[in-house]
C-alpha positions, 0 to 999 in steps of 0.5 A: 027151584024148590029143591035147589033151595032146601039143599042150599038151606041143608048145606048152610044148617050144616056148615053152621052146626060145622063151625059151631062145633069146631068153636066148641073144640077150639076153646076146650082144655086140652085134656078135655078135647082129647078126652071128647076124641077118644085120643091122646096128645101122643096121637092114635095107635095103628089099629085105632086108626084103622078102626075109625076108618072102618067106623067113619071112613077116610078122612078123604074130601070129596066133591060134589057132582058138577052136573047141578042145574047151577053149574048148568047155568054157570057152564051156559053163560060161560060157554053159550054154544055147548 
């Protein structure tokens, strides 16, 4: 239980410095924003983009595993008999 704890208090540590970030971003001047991007309102060339794929990869949203003992329990409430 411990465990589940500590990746739930990660994964809320992170979702908050997420917003906190994106509110930073959403306020800036334009020109600052793209600046602190290393971009340009005109968009990324080709070969940049290829660079940060390489550098941070795909821009992709993936899931997590679903066999958490949550989803476990979740799973046995739902469908006792499995």
């Amino acid at each position: 239980m411990k465990l589940l704890r500590k990746g739930t208090a990660q994964l809320q540590q992170k979702k908050s410095e997420s917003e906190k970030n994106l509110r930073n971003y959403a306020f800036l001047p334009s020109d600052e924003l793209y600046s602190s991007m290393s971009a340009k309102a005109a968009g990324l060339t080709a070969e940049q983009v290829e660079e940060r794929q390489d550098e941070y990869g795909k821009n992709i949203i993936t899931t997590g595993k679903n066999n958490t003992v949550l989803h476990r329990l979740k799973e046995s409430v739902i469908n006792p008999f499995s």
